[in-house]
C-alpha positions as CSV (number, residue, x, y, z in Angstrom):
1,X,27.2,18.9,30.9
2,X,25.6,15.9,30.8
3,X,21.5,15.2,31.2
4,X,19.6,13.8,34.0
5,X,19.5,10.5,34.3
6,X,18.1,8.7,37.0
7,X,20.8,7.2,39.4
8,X,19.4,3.9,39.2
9,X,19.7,3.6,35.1
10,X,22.9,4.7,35.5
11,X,24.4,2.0,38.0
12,X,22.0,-1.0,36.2
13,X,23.9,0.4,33.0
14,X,27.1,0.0,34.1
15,X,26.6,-2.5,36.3
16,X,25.5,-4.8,32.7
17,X,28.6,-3.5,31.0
18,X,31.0,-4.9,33.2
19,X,29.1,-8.1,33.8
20,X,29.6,-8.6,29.9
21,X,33.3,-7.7,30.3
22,X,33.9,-9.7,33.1
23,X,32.3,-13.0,31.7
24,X,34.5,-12.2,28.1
25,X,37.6,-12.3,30.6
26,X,36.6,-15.6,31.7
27,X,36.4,-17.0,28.4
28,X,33.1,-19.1,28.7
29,X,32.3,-18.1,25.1
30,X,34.3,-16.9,22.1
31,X,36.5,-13.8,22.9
32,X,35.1,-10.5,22.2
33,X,36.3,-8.5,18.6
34,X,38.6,-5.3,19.3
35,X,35.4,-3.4,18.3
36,X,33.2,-4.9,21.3
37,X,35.7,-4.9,23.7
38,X,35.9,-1.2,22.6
39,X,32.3,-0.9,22.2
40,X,32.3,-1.7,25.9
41,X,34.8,0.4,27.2
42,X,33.7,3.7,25.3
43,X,30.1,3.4,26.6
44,X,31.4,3.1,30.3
45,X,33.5,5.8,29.9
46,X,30.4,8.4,28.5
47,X,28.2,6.9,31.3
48,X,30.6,7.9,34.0
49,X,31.6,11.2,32.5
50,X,28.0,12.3,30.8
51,X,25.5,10.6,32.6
52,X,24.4,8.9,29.3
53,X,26.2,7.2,26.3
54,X,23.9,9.2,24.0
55,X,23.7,13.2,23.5
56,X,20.6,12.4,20.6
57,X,17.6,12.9,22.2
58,X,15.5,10.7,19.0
59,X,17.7,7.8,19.7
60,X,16.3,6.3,23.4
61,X,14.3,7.8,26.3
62,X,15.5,10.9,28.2
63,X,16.1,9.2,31.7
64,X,17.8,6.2,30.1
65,X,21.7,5.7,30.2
66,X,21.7,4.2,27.0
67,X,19.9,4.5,23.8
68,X,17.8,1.5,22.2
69,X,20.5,0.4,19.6
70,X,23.3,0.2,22.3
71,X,21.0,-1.9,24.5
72,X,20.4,-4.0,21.9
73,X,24.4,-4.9,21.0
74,X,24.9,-4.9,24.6
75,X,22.6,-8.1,25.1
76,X,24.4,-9.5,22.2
77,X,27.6,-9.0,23.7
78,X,26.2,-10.1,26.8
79,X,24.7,-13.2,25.4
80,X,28.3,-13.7,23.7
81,X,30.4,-13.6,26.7
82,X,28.4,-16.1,28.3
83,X,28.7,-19.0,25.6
84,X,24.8,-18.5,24.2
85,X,24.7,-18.8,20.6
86,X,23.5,-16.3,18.2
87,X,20.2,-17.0,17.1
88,X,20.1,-16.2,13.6
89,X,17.3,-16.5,10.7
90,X,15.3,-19.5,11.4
91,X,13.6,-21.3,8.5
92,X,10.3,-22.0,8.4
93,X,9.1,-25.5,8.6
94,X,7.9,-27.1,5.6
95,X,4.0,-27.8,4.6
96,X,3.2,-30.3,6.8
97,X,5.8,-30.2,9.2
98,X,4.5,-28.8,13.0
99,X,6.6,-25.8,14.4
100,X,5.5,-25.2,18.3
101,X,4.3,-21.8,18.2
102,X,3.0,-19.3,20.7
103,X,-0.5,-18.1,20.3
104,X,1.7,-14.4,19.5
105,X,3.6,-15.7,16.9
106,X,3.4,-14.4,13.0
107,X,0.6,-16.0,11.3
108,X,1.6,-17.5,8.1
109,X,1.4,-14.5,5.3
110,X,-1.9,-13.1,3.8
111,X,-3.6,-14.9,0.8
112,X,-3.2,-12.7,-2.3
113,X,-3.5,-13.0,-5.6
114,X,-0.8,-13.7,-8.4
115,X,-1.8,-11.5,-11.5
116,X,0.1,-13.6,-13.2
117,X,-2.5,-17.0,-12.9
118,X,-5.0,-14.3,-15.0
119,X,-3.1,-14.1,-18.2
120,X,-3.9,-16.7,-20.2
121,X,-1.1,-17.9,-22.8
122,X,-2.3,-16.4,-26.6
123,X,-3.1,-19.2,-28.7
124,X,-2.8,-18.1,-32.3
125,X,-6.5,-18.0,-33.6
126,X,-7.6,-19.9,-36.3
127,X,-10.4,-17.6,-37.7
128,X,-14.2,-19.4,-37.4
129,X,-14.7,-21.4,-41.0
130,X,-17.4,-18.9,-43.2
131,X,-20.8,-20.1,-43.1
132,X,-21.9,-21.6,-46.2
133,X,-24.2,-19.1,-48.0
134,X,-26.8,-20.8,-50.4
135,X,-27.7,-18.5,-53.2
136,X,-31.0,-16.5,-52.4
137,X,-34.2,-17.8,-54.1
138,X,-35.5,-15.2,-56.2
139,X,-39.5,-14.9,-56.5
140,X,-41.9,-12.2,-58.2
141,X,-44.0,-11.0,-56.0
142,X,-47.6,-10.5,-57.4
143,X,-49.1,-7.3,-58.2
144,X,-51.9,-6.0,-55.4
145,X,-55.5,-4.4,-56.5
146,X,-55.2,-1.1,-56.2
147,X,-57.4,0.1,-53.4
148,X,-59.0,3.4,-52.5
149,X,-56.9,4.7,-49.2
150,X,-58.9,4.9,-46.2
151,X,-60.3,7.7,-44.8
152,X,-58.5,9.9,-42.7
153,X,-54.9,9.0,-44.1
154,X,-52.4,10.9,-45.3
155,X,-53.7,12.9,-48.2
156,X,-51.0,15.3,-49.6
157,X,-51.8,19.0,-49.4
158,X,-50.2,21.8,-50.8
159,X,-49.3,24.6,-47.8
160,X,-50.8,27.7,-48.0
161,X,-49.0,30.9,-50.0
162,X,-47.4,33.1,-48.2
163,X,-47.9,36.4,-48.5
164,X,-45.0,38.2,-50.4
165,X,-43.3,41.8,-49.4
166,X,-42.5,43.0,-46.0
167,X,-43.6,41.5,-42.6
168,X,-46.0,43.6,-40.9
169,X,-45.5,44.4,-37.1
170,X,-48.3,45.2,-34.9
171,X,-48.5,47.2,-31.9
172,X,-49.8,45.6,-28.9
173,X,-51.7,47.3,-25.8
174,X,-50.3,46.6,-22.7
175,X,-46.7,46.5,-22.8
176,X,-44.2,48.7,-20.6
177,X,-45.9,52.2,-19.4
178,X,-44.3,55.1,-19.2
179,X,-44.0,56.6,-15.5
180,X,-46.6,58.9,-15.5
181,X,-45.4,62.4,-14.0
């Protein structure tokens, strides 16, 4: 019941699994954990019965023998068995010091801002000193000639009376017709 996988997968896959078991017998490199050395044999054993260590179709390719993760901790076992250390995290040189990097490599990160370099630090305020205020210099201020206004000024005028009682409504020509019939 197991899914097609091409032959050729199938005997690389197995082919890498008992490479790496073979070289961790030979003790080039520091012996394998019980759970890689079981790792190892489980794998073989669903390759040879299944056709594939992996029934989850999301986890690696159809036609593969095994999925990406078991690739993965298969090199590392691999690498393991044959005396290559682990790389691990590497630290970044320091400002100023060269590291030889591939034209690929990760650029240094992306200039941002800190929010924190706008806030400035509240002083406490010391209100501004009152301006001095002289007392105001009071004058009289002399008396015009009185003038005639000019013509065409404002002249007030009383409004016109209204006329008292009831409004009068008018009939005016020209408004809807009747349909004549």
């Amino acid at each position: 019941m197991g899914r097609d996988v091409d032959e050729r997968k199938k005997r690389a896959a197995l082919r890498k699994l008992r490479k790496a078991a073979e070289l961790a017998e030979q003790g080039k490199g520091p012996p394998l954990s019980d759970w890689e050395r079981q790792f190892l044999e489980e794998v073989e054993e669903r390759i040879e019965k299944y056709g594939s260590a992996f029934a989850d179709p999301m986890k690696g390719d159809e036609g593969e023998a095994l999925s990406a993760l078991q690739r993965v901790k298969l090199k590392e076992i691999d690498k393991k068995a044959r005396g290559k250390a682990r790389t691990g995290f590497k630290q970044k040189p320091g400002p100023g010091k060269s590291d030889k990097k591939a034209s690929f490599a990760s650029r240094s990160g992306p200039r941002v801002r800190n929010i924190d370099d706008d806030i400035e630090e509240e002083l406490p305020e010391t209100p501004p000193a009152p301006p001095v205020r002289k007392p105001p210099i009071l004058k009289a201020v002399p008396k015009a000639a009185p003038s005639d206004p000019p013509s065409g000024t404002y002249e007030e005028k009383t409004p016109a009376p209204r006329p008292s009682g009831r409004a009068v409504f008018r009939v005016i020509d020209g408004g809807k017709s009747e349909p004549e019939s």
